[in-house]
SEDREN-378604 format. One line per field, with one value per residue (C-alpha): residue number from 1; residue in three letters; chain; x negated, y negated, z. Coordinates in steps of 0.5 Angstrom, whole numbers. Example, Ala and Ser with C-alpha at 12.3 -4.5 7.8 and 13.67 -1.06 7.14 Angstrom:
! residues 2
num <- 1 / 2
residu <- ALA / SER
chaine <- A / A
c1 <- -25 / -27
c2 <- 9 / 2
c3 <- 16 / 14
//
This chain:
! residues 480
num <- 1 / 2 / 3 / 4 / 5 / 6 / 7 / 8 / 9 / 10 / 11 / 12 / 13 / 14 / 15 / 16 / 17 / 18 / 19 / 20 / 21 / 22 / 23 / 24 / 25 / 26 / 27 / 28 / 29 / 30 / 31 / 32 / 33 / 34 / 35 / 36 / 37 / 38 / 39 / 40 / 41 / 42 / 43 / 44 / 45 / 46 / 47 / 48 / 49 / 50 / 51 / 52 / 53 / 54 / 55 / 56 / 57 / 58 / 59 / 60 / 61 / 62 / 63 / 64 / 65 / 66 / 67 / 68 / 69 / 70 / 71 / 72 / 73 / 74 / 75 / 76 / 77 / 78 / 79 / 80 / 81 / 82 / 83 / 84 / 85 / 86 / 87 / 88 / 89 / 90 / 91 / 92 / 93 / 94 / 95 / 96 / 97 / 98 / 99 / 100 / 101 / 102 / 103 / 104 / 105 / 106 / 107 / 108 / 109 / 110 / 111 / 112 / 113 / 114 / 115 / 116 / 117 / 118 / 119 / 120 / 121 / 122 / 123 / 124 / 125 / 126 / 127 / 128 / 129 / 130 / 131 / 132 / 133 / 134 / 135 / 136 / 137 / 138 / 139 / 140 / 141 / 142 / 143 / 144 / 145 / 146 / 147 / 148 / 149 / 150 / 151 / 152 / 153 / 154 / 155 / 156 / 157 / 158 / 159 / 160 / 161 / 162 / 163 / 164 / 165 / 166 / 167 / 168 / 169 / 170 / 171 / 172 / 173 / 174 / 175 / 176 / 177 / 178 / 179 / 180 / 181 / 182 / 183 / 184 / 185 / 186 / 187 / 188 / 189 / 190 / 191 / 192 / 193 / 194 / 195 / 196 / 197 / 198 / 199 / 200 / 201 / 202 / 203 / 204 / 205 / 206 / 207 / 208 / 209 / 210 / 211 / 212 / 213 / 214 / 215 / 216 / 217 / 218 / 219 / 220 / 221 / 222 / 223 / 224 / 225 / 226 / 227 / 228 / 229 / 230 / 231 / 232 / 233 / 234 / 235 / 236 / 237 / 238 / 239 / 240 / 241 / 242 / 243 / 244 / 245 / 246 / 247 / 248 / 249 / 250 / 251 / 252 / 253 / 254 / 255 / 256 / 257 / 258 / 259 / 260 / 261 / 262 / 263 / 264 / 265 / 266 / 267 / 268 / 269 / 270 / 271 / 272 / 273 / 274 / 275 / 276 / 277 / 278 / 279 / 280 / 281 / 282 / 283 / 284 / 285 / 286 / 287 / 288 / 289 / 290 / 291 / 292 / 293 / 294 / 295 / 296 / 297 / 298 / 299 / 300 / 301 / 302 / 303 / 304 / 305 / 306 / 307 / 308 / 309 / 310 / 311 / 312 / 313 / 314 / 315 / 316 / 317 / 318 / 319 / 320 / 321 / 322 / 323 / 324 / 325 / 326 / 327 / 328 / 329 / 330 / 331 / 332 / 333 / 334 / 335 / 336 / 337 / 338 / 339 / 340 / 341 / 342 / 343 / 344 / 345 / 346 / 347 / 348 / 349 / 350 / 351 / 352 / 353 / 354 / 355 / 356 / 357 / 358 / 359 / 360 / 361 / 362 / 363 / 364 / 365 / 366 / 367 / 368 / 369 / 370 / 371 / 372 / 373 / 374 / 375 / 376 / 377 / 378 / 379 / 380 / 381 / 382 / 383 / 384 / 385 / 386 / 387 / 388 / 389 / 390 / 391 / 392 / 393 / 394 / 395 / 396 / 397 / 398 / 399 / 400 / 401 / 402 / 403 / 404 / 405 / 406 / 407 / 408 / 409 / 410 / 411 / 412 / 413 / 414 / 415 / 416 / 417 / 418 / 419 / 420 / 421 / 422 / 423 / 424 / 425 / 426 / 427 / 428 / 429 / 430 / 431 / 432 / 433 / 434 / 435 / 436 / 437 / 438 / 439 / 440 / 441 / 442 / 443 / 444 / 445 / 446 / 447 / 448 / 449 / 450 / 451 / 452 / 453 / 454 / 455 / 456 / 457 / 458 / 459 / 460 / 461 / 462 / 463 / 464 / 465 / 466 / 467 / 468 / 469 / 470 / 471 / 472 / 473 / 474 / 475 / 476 / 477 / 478 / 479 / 480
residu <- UNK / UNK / UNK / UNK / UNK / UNK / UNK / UNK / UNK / UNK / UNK / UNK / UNK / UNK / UNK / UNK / UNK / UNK / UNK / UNK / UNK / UNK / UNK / UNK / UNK / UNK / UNK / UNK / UNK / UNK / UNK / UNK / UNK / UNK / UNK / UNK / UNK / UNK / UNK / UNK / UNK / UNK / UNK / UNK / UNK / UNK / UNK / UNK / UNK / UNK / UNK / UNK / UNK / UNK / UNK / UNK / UNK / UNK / UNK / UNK / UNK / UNK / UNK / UNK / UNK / UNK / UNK / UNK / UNK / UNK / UNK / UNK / UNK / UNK / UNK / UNK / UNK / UNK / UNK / UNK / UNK / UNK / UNK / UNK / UNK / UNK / UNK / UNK / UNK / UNK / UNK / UNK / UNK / UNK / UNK / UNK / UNK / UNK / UNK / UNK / UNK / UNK / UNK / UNK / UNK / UNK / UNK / UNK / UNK / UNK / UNK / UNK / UNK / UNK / UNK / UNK / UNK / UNK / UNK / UNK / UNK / UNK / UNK / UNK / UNK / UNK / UNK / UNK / UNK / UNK / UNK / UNK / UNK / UNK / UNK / UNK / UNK / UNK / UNK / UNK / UNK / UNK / UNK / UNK / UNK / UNK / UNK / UNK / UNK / UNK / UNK / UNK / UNK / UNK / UNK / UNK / UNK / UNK / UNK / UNK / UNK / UNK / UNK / UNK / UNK / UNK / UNK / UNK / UNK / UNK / UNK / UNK / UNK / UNK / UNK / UNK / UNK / UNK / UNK / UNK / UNK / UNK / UNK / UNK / UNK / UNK / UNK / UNK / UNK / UNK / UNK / UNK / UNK / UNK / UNK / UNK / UNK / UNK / UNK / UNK / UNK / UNK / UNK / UNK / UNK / UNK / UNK / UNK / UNK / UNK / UNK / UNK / UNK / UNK / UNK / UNK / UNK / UNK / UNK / UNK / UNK / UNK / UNK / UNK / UNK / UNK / UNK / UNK / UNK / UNK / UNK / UNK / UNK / UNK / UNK / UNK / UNK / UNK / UNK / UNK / UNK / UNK / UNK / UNK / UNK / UNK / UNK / UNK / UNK / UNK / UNK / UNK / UNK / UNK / UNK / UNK / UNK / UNK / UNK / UNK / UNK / UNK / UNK / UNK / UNK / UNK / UNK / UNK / UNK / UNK / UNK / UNK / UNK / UNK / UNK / UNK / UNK / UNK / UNK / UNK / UNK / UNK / UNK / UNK / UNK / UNK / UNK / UNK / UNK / UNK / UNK / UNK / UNK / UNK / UNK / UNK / UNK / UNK / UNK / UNK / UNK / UNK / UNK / UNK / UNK / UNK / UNK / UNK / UNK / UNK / UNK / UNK / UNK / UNK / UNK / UNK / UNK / UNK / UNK / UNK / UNK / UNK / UNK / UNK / UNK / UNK / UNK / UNK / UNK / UNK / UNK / UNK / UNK / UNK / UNK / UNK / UNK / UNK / UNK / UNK / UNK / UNK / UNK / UNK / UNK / UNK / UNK / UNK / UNK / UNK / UNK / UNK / UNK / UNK / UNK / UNK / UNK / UNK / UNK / UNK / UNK / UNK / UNK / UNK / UNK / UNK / UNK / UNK / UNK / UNK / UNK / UNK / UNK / UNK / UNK / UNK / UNK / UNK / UNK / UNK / UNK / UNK / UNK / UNK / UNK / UNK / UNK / UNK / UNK / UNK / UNK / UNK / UNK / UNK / UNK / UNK / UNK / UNK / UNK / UNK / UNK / UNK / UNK / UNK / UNK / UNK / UNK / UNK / UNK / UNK / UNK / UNK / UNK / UNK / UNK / UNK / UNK / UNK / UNK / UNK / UNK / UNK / UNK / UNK / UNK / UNK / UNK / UNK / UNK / UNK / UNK / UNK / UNK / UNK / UNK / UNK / UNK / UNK / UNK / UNK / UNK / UNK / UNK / UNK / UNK / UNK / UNK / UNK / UNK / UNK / UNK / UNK / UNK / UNK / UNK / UNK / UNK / UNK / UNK / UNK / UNK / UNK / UNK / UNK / UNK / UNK / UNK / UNK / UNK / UNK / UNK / UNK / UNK / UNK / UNK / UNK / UNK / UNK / UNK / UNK
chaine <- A / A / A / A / A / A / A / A / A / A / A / A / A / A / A / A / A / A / A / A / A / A / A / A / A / A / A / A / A / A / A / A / A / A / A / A / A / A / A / A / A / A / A / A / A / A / A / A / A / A / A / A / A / A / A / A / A / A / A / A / A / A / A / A / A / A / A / A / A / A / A / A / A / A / A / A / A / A / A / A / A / A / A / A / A / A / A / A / A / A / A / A / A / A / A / A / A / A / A / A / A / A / A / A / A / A / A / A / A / A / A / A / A / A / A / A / A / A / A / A / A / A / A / A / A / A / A / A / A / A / A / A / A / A / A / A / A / A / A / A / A / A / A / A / A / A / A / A / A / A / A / A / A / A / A / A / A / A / A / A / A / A / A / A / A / A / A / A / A / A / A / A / A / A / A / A / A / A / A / A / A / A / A / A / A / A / A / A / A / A / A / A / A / A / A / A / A / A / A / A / A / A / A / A / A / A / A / A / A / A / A / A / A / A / A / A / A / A / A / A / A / A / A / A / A / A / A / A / A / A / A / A / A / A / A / A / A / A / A / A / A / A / A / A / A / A / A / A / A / A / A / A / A / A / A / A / A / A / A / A / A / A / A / A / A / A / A / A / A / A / A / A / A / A / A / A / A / A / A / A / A / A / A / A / A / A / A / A / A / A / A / A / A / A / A / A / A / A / A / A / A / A / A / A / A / A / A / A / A / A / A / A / A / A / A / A / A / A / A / A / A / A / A / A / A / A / A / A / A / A / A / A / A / A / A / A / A / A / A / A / A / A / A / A / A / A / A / A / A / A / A / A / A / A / A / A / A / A / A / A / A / A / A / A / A / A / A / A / A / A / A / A / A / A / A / A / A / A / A / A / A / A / A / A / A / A / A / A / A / A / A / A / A / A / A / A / A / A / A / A / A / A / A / A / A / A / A / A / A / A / A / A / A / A / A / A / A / A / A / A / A / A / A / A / A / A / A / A / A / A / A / A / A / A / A / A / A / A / A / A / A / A / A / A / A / A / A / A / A / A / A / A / A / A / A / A / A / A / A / A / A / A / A / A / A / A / A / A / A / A / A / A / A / A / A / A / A / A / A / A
c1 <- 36 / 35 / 37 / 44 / 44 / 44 / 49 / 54 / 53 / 55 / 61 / 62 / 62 / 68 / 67 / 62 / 62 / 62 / 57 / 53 / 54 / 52 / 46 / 44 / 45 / 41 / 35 / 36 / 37 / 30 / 27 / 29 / 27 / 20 / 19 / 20 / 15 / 10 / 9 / 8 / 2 / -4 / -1 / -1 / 5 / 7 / 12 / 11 / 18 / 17 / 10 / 9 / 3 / 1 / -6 / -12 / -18 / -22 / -16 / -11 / -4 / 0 / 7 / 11 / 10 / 10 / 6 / 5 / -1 / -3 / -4 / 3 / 6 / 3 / 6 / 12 / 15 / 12 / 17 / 23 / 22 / 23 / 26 / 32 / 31 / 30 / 38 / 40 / 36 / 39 / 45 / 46 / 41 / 46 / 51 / 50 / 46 / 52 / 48 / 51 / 51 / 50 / 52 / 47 / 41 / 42 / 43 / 37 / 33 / 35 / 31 / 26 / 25 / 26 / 20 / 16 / 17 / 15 / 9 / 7 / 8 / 6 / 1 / -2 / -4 / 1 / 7 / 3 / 5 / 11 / 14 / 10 / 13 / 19 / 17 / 17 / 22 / 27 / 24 / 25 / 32 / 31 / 25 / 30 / 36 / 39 / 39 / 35 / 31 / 24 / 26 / 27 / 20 / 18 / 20 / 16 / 10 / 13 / 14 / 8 / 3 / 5 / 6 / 1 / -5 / -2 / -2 / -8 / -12 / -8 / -6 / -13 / -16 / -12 / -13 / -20 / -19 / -17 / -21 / -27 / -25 / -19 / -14 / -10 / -9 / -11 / -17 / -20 / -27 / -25 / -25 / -29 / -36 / -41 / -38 / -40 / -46 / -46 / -45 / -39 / -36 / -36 / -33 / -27 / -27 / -26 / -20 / -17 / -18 / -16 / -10 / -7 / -5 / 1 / -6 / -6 / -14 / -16 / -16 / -9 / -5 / -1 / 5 / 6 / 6 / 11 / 16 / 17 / 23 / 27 / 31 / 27 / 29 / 26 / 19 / 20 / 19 / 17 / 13 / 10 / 11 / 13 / 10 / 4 / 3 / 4 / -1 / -7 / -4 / -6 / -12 / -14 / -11 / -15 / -22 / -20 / -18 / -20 / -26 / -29 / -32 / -38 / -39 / -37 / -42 / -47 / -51 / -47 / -41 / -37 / -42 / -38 / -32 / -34 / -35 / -30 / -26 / -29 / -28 / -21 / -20 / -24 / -21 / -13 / -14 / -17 / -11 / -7 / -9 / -7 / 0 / 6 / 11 / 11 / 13 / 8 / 3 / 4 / 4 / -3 / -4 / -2 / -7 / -12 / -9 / -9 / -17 / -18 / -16 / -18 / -25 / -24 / -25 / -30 / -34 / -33 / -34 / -30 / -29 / -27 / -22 / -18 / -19 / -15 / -10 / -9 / -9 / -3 / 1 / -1 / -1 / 6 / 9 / 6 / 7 / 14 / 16 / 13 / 18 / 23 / 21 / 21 / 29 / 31 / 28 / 31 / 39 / 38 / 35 / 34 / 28 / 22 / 16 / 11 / 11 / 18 / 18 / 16 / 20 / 25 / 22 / 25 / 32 / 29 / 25 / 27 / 25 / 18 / 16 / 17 / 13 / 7 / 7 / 6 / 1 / -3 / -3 / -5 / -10 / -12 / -12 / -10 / -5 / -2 / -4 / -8 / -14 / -15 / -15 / -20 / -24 / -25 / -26 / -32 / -35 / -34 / -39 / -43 / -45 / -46 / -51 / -47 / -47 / -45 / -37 / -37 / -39 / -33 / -28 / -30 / -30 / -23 / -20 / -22 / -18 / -12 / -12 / -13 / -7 / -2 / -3 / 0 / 6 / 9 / 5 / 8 / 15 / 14 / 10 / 12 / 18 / 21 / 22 / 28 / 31 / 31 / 30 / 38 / 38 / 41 / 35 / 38 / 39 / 38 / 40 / 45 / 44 / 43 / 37 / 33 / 34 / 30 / 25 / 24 / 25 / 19 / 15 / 16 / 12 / 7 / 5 / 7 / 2 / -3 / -2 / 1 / -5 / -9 / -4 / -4 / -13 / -12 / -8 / -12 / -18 / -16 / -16 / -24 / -26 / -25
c2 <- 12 / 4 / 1 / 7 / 3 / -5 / -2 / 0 / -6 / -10 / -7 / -7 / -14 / -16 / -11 / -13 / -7 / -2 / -6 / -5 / 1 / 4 / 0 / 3 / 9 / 9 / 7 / 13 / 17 / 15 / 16 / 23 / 24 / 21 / 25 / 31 / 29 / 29 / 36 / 36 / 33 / 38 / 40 / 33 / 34 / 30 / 28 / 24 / 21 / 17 / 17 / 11 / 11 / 20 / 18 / 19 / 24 / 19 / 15 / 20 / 19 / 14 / 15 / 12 / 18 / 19 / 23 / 25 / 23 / 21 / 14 / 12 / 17 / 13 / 7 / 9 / 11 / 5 / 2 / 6 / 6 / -1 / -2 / 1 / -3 / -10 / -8 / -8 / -14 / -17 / -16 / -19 / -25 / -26 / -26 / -29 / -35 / -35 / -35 / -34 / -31 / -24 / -19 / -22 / -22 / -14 / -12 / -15 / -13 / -6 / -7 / -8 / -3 / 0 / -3 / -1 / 5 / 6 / 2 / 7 / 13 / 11 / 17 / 10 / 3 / 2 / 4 / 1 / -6 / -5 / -4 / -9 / -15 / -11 / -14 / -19 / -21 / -18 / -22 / -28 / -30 / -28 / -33 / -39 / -37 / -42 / -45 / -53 / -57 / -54 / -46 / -48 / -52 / -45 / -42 / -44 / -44 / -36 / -34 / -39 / -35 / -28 / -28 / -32 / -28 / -21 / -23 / -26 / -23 / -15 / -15 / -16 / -11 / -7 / -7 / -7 / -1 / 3 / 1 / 3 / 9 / 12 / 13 / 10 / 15 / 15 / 20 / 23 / 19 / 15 / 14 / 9 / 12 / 14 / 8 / 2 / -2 / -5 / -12 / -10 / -6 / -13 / -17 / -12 / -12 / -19 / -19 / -14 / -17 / -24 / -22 / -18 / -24 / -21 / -20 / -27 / -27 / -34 / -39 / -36 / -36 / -42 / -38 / -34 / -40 / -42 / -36 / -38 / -42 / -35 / -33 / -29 / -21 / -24 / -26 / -19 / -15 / -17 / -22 / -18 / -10 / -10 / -16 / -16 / -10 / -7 / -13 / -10 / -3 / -4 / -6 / 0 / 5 / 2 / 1 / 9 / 12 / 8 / 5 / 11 / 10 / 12 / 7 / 2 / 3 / 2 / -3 / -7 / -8 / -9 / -14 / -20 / -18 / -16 / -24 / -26 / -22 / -24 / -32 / -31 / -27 / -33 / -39 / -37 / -35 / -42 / -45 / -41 / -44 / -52 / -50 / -51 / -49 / -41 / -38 / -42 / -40 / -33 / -34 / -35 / -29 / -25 / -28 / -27 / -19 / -18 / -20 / -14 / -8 / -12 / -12 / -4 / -3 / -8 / -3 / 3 / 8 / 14 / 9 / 3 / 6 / 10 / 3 / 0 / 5 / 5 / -3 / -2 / 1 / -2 / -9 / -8 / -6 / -11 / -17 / -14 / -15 / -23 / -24 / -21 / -25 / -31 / -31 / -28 / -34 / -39 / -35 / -36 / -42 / -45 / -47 / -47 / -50 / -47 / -53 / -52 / -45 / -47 / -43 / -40 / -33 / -32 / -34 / -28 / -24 / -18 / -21 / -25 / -19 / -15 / -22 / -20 / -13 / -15 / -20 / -15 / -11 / -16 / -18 / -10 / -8 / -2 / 1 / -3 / 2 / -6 / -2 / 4 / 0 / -4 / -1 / 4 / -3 / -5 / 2 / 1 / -5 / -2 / 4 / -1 / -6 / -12 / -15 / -22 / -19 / -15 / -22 / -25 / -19 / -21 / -28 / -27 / -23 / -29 / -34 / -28 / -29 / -36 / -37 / -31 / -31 / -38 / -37 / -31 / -36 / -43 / -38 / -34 / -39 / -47 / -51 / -53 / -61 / -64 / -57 / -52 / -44 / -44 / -50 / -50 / -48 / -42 / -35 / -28 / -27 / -22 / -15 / -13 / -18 / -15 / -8 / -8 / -12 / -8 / -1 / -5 / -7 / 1 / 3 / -1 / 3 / 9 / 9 / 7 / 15 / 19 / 15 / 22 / 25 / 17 / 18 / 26 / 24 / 19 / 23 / 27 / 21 / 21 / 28 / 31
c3 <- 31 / 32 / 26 / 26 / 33 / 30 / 25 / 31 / 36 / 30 / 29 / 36 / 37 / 39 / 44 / 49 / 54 / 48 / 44 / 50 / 52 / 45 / 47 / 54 / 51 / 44 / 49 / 52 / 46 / 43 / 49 / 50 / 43 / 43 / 49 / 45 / 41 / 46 / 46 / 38 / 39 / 39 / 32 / 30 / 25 / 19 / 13 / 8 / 6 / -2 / -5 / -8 / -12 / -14 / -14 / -18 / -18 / -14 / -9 / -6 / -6 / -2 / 1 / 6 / 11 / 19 / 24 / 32 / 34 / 43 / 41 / 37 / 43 / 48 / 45 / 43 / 50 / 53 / 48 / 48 / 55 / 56 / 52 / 57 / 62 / 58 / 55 / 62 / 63 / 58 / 60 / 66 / 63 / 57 / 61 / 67 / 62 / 57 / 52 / 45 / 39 / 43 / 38 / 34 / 39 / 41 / 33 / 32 / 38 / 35 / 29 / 32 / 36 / 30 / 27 / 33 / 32 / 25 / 27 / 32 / 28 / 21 / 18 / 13 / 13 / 8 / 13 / 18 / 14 / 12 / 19 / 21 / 17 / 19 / 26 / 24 / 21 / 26 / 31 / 28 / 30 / 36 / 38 / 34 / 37 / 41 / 34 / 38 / 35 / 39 / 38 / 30 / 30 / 34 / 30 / 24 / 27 / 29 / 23 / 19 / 22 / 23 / 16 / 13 / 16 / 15 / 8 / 7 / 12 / 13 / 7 / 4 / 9 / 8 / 0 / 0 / 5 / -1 / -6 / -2 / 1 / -5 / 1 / 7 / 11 / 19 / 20 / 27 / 26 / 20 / 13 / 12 / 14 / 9 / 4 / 7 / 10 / 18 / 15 / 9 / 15 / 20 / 15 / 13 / 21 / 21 / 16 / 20 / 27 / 24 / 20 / 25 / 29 / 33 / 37 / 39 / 38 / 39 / 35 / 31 / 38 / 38 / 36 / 43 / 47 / 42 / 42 / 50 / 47 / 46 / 51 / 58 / 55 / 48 / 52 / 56 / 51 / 44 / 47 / 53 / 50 / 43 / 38 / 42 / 44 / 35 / 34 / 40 / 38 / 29 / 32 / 36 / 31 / 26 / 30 / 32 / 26 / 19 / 22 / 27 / 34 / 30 / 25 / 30 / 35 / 29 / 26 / 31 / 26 / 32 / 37 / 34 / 36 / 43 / 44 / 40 / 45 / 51 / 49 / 48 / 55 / 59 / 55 / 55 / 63 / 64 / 59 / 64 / 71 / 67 / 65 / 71 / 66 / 69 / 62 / 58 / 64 / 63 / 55 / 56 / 61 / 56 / 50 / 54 / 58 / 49 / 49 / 53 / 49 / 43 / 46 / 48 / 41 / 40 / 45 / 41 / 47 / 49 / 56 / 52 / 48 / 54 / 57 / 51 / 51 / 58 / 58 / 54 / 58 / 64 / 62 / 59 / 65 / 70 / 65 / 63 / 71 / 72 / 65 / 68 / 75 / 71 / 68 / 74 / 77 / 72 / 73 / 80 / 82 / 75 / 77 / 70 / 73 / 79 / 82 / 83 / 86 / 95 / 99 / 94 / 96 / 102 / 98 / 93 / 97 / 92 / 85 / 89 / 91 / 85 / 82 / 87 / 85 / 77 / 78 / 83 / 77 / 71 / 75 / 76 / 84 / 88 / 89 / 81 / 75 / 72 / 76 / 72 / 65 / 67 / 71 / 64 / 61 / 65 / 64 / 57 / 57 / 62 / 58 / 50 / 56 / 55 / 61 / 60 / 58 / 64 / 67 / 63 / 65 / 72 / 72 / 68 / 74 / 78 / 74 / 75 / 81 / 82 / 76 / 79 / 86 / 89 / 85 / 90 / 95 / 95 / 94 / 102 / 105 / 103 / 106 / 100 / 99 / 103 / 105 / 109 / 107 / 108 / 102 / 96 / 92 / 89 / 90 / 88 / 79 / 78 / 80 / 73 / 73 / 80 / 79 / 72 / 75 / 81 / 76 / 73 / 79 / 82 / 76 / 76 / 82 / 80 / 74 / 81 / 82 / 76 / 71 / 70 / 65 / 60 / 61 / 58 / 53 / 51 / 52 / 46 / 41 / 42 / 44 / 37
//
């Protein structure tokens, strides 16, 4: 349904109200059929759409296929429901901006919603990976496309990175997958217990962990800080839901799925993992604290909010697993509202940096308080859904004795607060430098742009009282 939308928003595009009304119409499509599929998942149906390879009496066939299983529902309605609320976000944005090239930016925002799709119900690694560089790909264009000199040059460290670990690191992980097990196919429990040994299973974790650089894992991150060139919706959703997440998200399928709990949470495979996760959550949150660019610094709040499901797989417990895919959803919604804050601060007030921002709330009191509720959820308090993701986290690192990360989850949650907290601050409770709270420093974005990001911020709460259905969803990946 996303790419039959990207071939009608270019034919559209001289139209912008049709081209945009298709738009705003598919997200609703999608997501109507997604939601259909939610009840097909204790059959977990499937179908496989070409056989590539017919395989052989000790490797089993491998086919571009698709199937319904509560991980990749969980995903998919997470981005087809923002998906919604992001086009009418770019609406008022582009506009509101003037940005060019509009036509081209929605098509190819379409294809990656597509791509995020295939990804969240690929049946295989090989789909997996298809849609994965298909991701990649259609994103591109979006990071590079105000055509400058910095979003080109951010564009090649993009494209640079995403592309060279995939190749050498997934694609690779992957290769030796089937030469181990003789299949690629997603398995309740695994497919690879019983054919390696603790050591060979962390060295293929490795490969996956490292070559999936879209989970922005320390040291391979420096393409997510340089993709905030792109415009706001882009950092919104490809940078805060859909190419970080399809990276956390390959990760988990993978640990869930190919890997197991079991032989995880065996021999130690996974230890290294955890503490490689738990260095990254800590060193971005630090980095955090430095930046004053307000983009940048949400940047590496989303590297280090990416460590944490990362070492919820790690974990290997029932708690650690519901903890990363609760994540998901939580931080994708928290972040999502403080992207949408920021390009609502920039169309109304023009304003970039934190140290720019004292007194503005009271000129945007909608869009500051929507940013105090998004910020309340990433850092993981009630009455925000951020709680409910972390406490399972901490339980997960209770229940394997790892102490020294549930210390690193709360000292991260501190940086949270000291990183996120003084942005709502300085805009409620300072005088802004040589003007009066009635001065010209801006005013509300466009209706287009708050009313998203209080939709946003209302499900940040919302997901604080209505989480229990998302944790029996999720219960079901490892009860079985």
């Amino acid at each position: 349904m996303p790419l039959i939308t990207a071939v009608l928003v270019v034919a559209c595009g001289r139209r912008p109200n049709l081209r945009e009304t298709v738009t705003l119409v598919s997200g609703g499509l999608l997501l109507a059929v997604v939601s259909l599929l939610v009840g097909s998942v204790e059959a977990r149906p499937e179908i496989d759409v070409i056989d590539v390879f017919p395989g052989s009496i000790d490797q089993s066939a491998i086919a571009i296929g698709f199937h319904v299983e509560p991980l990749g529902v969980v995903f998919a309605l997470v981005a087809s429901g923002l998906w919604i609320v992001t086009s009418v976000y770019a609406i008022g944005y582009m506009r509101g901006h003037g940005e060019k090239n509009q036509t081209r930016f929605f098509a190819c925002f379409a294809v990656a919603i597509a791509a995020v799709m295939g990804i969240a119900f690929s049946r295989n690694l090989l789909t997996l990976f298809l849609f994965y560089e298909v991701l990649t790909l259609s994103t591109y264009p979006l990071v590079t496309h105000h055509g400058t000199e910095s979003a080109k040059r951010a564009g090649r460290t993009y494209l640079g990175i995403l592309m060279g670990t995939s190749v050498v690191g997934l694609l690779l992980a992957i290769l030796w997958t089937w030469q181990l097990a003789g299949t690629l196919d997603f398995r309740t429990g695994g497919v690879l217990a019983g054919h390696v040994e603790p050591v060979t299973a962390g060295v293929l974790l490795a490969l996956f962990a490292f070559g999936t650089g879209k989970a922005a894992l320390m040291p391979l991150h420096r393409w997510l800080p340089a993709a905030m060139v792109a415009p706001t919706p882009v950092s919104a959703l490809l940078h805060a839901v859909a190419v970080v997440k399809a990276g956390v998200f390959t990760i988990l399928k993978v640990g869930v799925y190919i890997f197991g709990t079991d032989l995880l949470g065996s021999g130690g495979a996974s230890v290294w993992l955890m503490y490689v996760a738990g260095a990254s959550l800590l060193t971005a949150s630090l980095i955090a604290l430095t930046r004053d660019n307000l983009k940048e610094r949400l940047a590496y709040s989303t590297i280090s909010q990416l460590a944490y499901i990362v070492l919820g797989v790690a974990l290997a417990t029932e708690s650690g697993v519901i903890g990363s895919g609760m994540h998901i959803v939580m931080h994708a919604f928290g972040k999502i509202t403080l992207f949408f804050c920021a390009g609502a601060i920039l169309i109304g007030a023009h304003k970039t940096r934190v140290s720019e921002l004292d007194g503005l709330g009271r000129r945007m009191p909608w869009t500051f308080a929507a940013f105090s509720v998004g910020a309340l959820s990433v850092i993981g308090l009630p009455p925000v859904g951020g709680c409910w993701s972390k406490w399972f986290l901490a339980l997960g690192t209770v229940e394997v004795g790892q102490w020294p990360l549930l210390g690193a989850l709360m000292v991260s949650s501190l940086l949270n607060i000291a990183y996120l907290v003084p942005i709502p601050l300085r805009g409620f409770f300072r005088e802004a430098p040589g003007a009066t709270a009635e001065g010209a420093t801006g005013g509300e974005a466009p209706l287009a742009c708050v009313i998203p990001l209080c939709l946003t911020a209302s499900g940040c709460v919302v997901l604080f009282f209505c989480a229990d259905p998302i944790y029996q969803f999720l219960l079901s990946v490892v009860s079985k």
